[in-house]
N, C-alpha and C positions, 0 to 999 in steps of 0.2 A: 774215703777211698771209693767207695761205691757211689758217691756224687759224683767225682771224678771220672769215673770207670763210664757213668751213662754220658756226663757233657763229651769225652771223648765219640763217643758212639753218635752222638748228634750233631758231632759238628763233621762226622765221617760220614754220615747220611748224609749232611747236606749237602756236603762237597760233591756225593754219587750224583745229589739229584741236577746239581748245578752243571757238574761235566756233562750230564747226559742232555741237558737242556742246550748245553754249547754246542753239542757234537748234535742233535734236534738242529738247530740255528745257523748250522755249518753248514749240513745238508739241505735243508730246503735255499739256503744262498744258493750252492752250486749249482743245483738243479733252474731256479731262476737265470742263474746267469749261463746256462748252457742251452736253454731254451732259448733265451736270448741272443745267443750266438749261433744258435742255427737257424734261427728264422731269418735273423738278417742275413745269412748266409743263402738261402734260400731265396730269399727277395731277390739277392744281386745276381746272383744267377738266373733267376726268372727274367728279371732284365736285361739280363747279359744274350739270353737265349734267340737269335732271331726267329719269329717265327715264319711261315708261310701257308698258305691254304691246299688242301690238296689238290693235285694235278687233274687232269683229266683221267687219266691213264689211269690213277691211283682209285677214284671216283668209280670207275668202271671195275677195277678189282673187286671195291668195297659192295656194290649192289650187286655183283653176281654172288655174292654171299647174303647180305644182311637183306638185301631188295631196301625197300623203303623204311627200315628201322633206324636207321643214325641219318641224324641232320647234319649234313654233311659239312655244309657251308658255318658250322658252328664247329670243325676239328681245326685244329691249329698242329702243326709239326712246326718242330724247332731245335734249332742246331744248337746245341750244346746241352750240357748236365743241368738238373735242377738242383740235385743233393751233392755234398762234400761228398767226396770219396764214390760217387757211385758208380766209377771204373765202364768196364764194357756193355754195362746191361740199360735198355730205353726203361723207361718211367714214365708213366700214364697216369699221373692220378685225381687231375680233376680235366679231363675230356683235350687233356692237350699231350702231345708226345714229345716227348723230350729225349732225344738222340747225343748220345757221347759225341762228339765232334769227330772222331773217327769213322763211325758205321753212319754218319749223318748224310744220305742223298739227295738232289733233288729231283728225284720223280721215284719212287720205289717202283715202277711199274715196270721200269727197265732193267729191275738187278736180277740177279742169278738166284733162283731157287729158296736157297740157304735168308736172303734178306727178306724175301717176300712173304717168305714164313714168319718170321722175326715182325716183319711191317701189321699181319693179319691177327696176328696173337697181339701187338697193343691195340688193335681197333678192334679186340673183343673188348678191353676193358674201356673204350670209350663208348659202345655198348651199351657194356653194365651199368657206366657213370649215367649215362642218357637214360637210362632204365631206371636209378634211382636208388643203383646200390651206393655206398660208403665206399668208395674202391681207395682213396686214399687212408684212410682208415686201417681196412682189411692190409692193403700193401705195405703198413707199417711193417708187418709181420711175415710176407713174403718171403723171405730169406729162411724161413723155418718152415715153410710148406713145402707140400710134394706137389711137383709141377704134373708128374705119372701119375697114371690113370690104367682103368681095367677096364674096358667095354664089357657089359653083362647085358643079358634080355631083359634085366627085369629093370634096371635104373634109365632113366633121363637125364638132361644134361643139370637140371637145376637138384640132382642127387651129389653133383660134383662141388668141391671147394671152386674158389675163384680163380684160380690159377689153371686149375685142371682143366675147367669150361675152356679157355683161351689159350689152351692146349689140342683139346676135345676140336674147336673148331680150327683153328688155322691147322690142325695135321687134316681135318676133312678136306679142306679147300686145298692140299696141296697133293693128297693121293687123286681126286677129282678129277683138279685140271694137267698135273705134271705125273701121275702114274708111280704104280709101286716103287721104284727104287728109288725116284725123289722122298715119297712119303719115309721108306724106310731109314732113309740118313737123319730124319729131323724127327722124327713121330717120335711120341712121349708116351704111348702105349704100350706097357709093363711084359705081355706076352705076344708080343709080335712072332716070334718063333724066328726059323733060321729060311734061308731064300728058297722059296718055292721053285721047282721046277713049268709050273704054269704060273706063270706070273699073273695074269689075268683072268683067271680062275677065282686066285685066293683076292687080288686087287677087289672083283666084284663081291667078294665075300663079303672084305671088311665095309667096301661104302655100304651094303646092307646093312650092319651093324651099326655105324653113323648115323645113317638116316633114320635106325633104329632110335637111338637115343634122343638126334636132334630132331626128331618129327613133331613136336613141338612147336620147337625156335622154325624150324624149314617151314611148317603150314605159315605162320606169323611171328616173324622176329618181334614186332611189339609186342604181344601176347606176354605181360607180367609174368602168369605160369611158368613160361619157356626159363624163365633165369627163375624165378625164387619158387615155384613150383606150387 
Protein backbone atom coordinates (compact mmCIF):
# COMPACT_ATOMS: atom_id res chain seq x y z
CA UNK A 1 0.00 0.00 0.00
CA UNK A 2 2.69 2.47 0.70
CA UNK A 3 4.52 1.45 -2.72
CA UNK A 4 1.31 2.27 -4.12
CA UNK A 5 0.57 5.35 -2.01
CA UNK A 6 4.31 6.92 -3.30
CA UNK A 7 4.08 5.66 -7.38
CA UNK A 8 0.64 7.52 -7.08
CA UNK A 9 2.49 10.72 -5.55
CA UNK A 10 5.00 10.54 -8.56
CA UNK A 11 3.18 10.03 -11.14
CA UNK A 12 0.99 13.31 -9.71
CA UNK A 13 4.38 15.21 -9.48
CA UNK A 14 4.99 14.60 -12.82
CA UNK A 15 1.91 15.32 -14.41
CA UNK A 16 2.36 19.13 -12.01
CA UNK A 17 5.70 19.30 -13.64
CA UNK A 18 4.64 18.41 -17.30
CA UNK A 19 1.39 20.78 -17.01
CA UNK A 20 3.56 23.48 -15.95
CA UNK A 21 6.11 22.79 -18.59
CA UNK A 22 2.89 23.10 -21.18
CA UNK A 23 1.51 25.95 -19.81
CA UNK A 24 5.87 27.38 -19.83
CA UNK A 25 5.63 26.34 -23.67
CA UNK A 26 2.11 27.88 -24.27
CA UNK A 27 3.32 31.03 -23.11
CA UNK A 28 6.47 31.83 -24.48
CA UNK A 29 4.47 30.56 -28.14
CA UNK A 30 2.15 33.39 -27.52
CA UNK A 31 4.31 35.88 -26.78
CA UNK A 32 6.51 34.92 -30.03
CA UNK A 33 3.70 35.04 -31.98
CA UNK A 34 2.33 38.46 -30.72
CA UNK A 35 5.53 39.94 -31.11
CA UNK A 36 5.30 38.70 -34.35
CA UNK A 37 2.25 40.22 -35.21
CA UNK A 38 2.93 43.40 -34.06
CA UNK A 39 6.08 43.97 -35.67
CA UNK A 40 4.59 43.12 -39.02
CA UNK A 41 1.89 45.15 -37.96
CA UNK A 42 4.24 47.96 -37.55
CA UNK A 43 6.33 47.47 -40.56
CA UNK A 44 3.10 47.75 -42.79
CA UNK A 45 2.09 50.72 -41.38
CA UNK A 46 5.58 52.24 -41.47
CA UNK A 47 4.88 51.60 -45.06
CA UNK A 48 1.81 52.46 -45.28
CA UNK A 49 2.69 55.99 -43.82
CA UNK A 50 3.56 58.64 -46.38
CA UNK A 51 6.15 60.72 -45.27
CA UNK A 52 7.32 64.27 -46.19
CA UNK A 53 10.14 66.69 -45.09
CA UNK A 54 9.38 69.58 -43.10
CA UNK A 55 8.04 72.82 -44.57
CA UNK A 56 9.65 75.96 -44.50
CA UNK A 57 7.23 77.41 -42.07
CA UNK A 58 7.46 74.29 -39.87
CA UNK A 59 11.66 74.79 -40.08
CA UNK A 60 11.17 78.33 -38.84
CA UNK A 61 8.87 77.22 -35.90
CA UNK A 62 11.48 74.56 -35.04
CA UNK A 63 14.73 76.92 -34.67
CA UNK A 64 13.01 79.78 -32.99
CA UNK A 65 13.06 77.03 -30.38
CA UNK A 66 15.74 74.41 -30.69
CA UNK A 67 18.13 77.14 -32.83
CA UNK A 68 20.75 74.68 -34.43
CA UNK A 69 20.01 71.49 -32.19
CA UNK A 70 17.79 69.08 -34.57
CA UNK A 71 19.04 68.22 -37.97
CA UNK A 72 16.23 69.13 -39.68
CA UNK A 73 16.57 67.79 -43.03
CA UNK A 74 16.86 64.22 -41.19
CA UNK A 75 12.81 64.69 -39.55
CA UNK A 76 10.32 62.89 -41.54
CA UNK A 77 6.45 63.62 -40.84
CA UNK A 78 3.99 61.12 -41.93
CA UNK A 79 0.37 60.68 -42.52
CA UNK A 80 -0.93 57.86 -40.85
CA UNK A 81 -0.53 55.57 -37.54
CA UNK A 82 2.60 53.39 -36.91
CA UNK A 83 0.92 51.14 -33.98
CA UNK A 84 -2.42 49.17 -33.97
CA UNK A 85 -4.83 50.90 -32.14
CA UNK A 86 -2.92 54.06 -31.51
CA UNK A 87 -6.20 56.24 -31.91
CA UNK A 88 -5.78 60.22 -31.81
CA UNK A 89 -2.39 60.49 -30.22
CA UNK A 90 1.18 61.41 -32.88
CA UNK A 91 4.04 58.91 -32.09
CA UNK A 92 7.64 59.86 -32.39
CA UNK A 93 9.76 57.19 -31.67
CA UNK A 94 12.80 56.93 -33.79
CA UNK A 95 13.07 60.73 -35.11
CA UNK A 96 10.13 60.42 -37.38
CA UNK A 97 6.30 61.56 -36.57
CA UNK A 98 3.82 59.73 -37.14
CA UNK A 99 0.29 61.66 -37.36
CA UNK A 100 -3.32 59.65 -37.05
CA UNK A 101 -4.57 60.56 -40.50
CA UNK A 102 -7.06 62.75 -39.09
CA UNK A 103 -4.79 65.47 -37.10
CA UNK A 104 -2.31 64.86 -40.12
CA UNK A 105 -1.51 68.54 -41.95
CA UNK A 106 0.57 69.60 -44.51
CA UNK A 107 2.43 72.56 -43.06
CA UNK A 108 1.68 72.72 -39.18
CA UNK A 109 2.84 76.13 -39.48
CA UNK A 110 -0.54 77.19 -40.39
CA UNK A 111 -2.79 75.52 -37.92
CA UNK A 112 -4.54 76.92 -34.95
CA UNK A 113 -2.74 77.11 -31.55
CA UNK A 114 -4.05 73.90 -30.18
CA UNK A 115 -1.91 71.83 -33.27
CA UNK A 116 1.08 73.77 -33.04
CA UNK A 117 1.45 72.82 -29.63
CA UNK A 118 0.73 69.01 -30.40
CA UNK A 119 3.47 69.71 -33.63
CA UNK A 120 6.32 71.22 -30.95
CA UNK A 121 5.86 68.50 -28.09
CA UNK A 122 6.81 65.70 -30.86
CA UNK A 123 9.75 67.70 -32.05
CA UNK A 124 10.91 67.65 -28.53
CA UNK A 125 11.05 63.95 -28.70
CA UNK A 126 12.97 64.16 -32.00
CA UNK A 127 15.34 66.01 -29.92
CA UNK A 128 15.73 63.64 -27.41
CA UNK A 129 16.14 60.91 -30.33
CA UNK A 130 18.89 63.17 -31.89
CA UNK A 131 20.29 63.62 -28.49
CA UNK A 132 20.64 59.96 -27.89
CA UNK A 133 17.85 59.24 -25.66
CA UNK A 134 15.91 55.63 -26.14
CA UNK A 135 12.81 57.49 -26.76
CA UNK A 136 11.17 54.53 -28.40
CA UNK A 137 11.97 52.63 -25.51
CA UNK A 138 11.02 55.08 -22.72
CA UNK A 139 7.42 55.67 -25.03
CA UNK A 140 6.73 51.93 -24.65
CA UNK A 141 5.47 53.05 -21.35
CA UNK A 142 4.09 56.49 -21.97
CA UNK A 143 0.56 55.72 -21.35
CA UNK A 144 1.49 55.28 -17.59
CA UNK A 145 3.46 58.55 -17.23
CA UNK A 146 2.47 61.99 -16.21
CA UNK A 147 2.65 64.28 -18.91
CA UNK A 148 2.17 67.41 -15.65
CA UNK A 149 4.86 68.88 -14.30
CA UNK A 150 5.58 71.51 -11.31
CA UNK A 151 8.07 74.34 -12.23
CA UNK A 152 10.25 74.73 -9.04
CA UNK A 153 13.61 77.14 -8.62
CA UNK A 154 15.54 74.44 -7.82
CA UNK A 155 15.03 71.66 -10.92
CA UNK A 156 16.04 71.92 -14.58
CA UNK A 157 14.56 70.50 -17.47
CA UNK A 158 16.67 67.16 -17.51
CA UNK A 159 15.14 66.82 -13.52
CA UNK A 160 11.85 65.99 -15.70
CA UNK A 161 10.75 62.35 -17.05
CA UNK A 162 10.38 62.37 -20.89
CA UNK A 163 7.13 63.40 -21.52
CA UNK A 164 7.28 66.14 -19.07
CA UNK A 165 10.43 67.77 -20.92
CA UNK A 166 8.14 67.84 -24.28
CA UNK A 167 5.51 69.21 -22.17
CA UNK A 168 7.92 71.82 -20.21
CA UNK A 169 9.02 73.03 -23.87
CA UNK A 170 6.15 73.20 -26.24
CA UNK A 171 3.78 75.01 -23.32
CA UNK A 172 7.25 77.56 -23.31
CA UNK A 173 7.00 78.01 -26.91
CA UNK A 174 3.40 78.65 -26.91
CA UNK A 175 2.99 81.19 -23.64
CA UNK A 176 6.19 82.97 -25.76
CA UNK A 177 4.82 83.41 -28.97
CA UNK A 178 0.76 83.15 -28.58
CA UNK A 179 0.45 84.76 -24.71
CA UNK A 180 -1.21 83.56 -21.55
CA UNK A 181 -4.55 82.30 -22.62
CA UNK A 182 -3.30 80.36 -25.47
CA UNK A 183 -0.59 78.84 -22.99
CA UNK A 184 -3.41 78.29 -20.33
CA UNK A 185 -5.89 75.97 -22.53
CA UNK A 186 -2.86 73.56 -23.45
CA UNK A 187 -0.16 73.93 -20.47
CA UNK A 188 0.47 70.86 -18.63
CA UNK A 189 1.67 72.82 -15.51
CA UNK A 190 0.06 71.11 -12.31
CA UNK A 191 -0.48 74.77 -10.48
CA UNK A 192 -1.32 77.17 -12.98
CA UNK A 193 -3.97 78.87 -10.59
CA UNK A 194 -7.19 80.34 -11.81
CA UNK A 195 -7.11 83.85 -14.57
CA UNK A 196 -5.12 86.55 -13.44
CA UNK A 197 -6.51 89.85 -13.53
CA UNK A 198 -2.91 91.19 -15.25
CA UNK A 199 -2.51 88.80 -17.55
CA UNK A 200 0.92 90.08 -18.42
CA UNK A 201 2.17 90.50 -15.22
CA UNK A 202 1.72 86.66 -14.27
CA UNK A 203 2.49 85.66 -18.40
CA UNK A 204 6.05 87.26 -17.59
CA UNK A 205 6.22 85.66 -14.41
CA UNK A 206 5.88 82.08 -15.68
CA UNK A 207 8.48 82.62 -18.90
CA UNK A 208 10.95 83.60 -15.98
CA UNK A 209 10.31 80.40 -14.57
CA UNK A 210 10.79 78.50 -17.98
CA UNK A 211 13.78 80.07 -18.81
CA UNK A 212 14.53 79.21 -15.33
CA UNK A 213 14.50 75.62 -15.74
CA UNK A 214 15.29 75.58 -19.48
CA UNK A 215 18.54 77.86 -19.12
CA UNK A 216 20.35 75.18 -20.00
CA UNK A 217 18.70 73.75 -23.17
CA UNK A 218 18.12 77.93 -24.14
CA UNK A 219 22.14 78.72 -23.73
CA UNK A 220 22.64 75.25 -26.06
CA UNK A 221 20.10 72.85 -27.09
CA UNK A 222 23.05 70.47 -27.99
CA UNK A 223 24.50 70.68 -24.48
CA UNK A 224 23.91 66.72 -23.36
CA UNK A 225 23.46 68.26 -19.72
CA UNK A 226 20.38 70.14 -21.06
CA UNK A 227 18.38 66.66 -21.47
CA UNK A 228 20.27 63.98 -19.15
CA UNK A 229 21.75 66.53 -16.83
Amino acid sequence: MVQLAVADMAISSSRLVLDDFEYRIRRKLMSVLFVGYLSGEIVGNHLKAKPRLLTLGEMAMVTSVFRAGITLTDVRVRKGPILPLQGRYAVTPMGEIYWPTKDYLEDYSFAETGFKHFFMHEMVHIWQYQMGMWVALRGACSLLVDYHYALTDDKVLSDYGMEQQASIIADYYVLRDFGYDAWSEVTKQKYKGSKPKNKQLVQDLWLKMYENTLHLFLKNPKDKKALFG
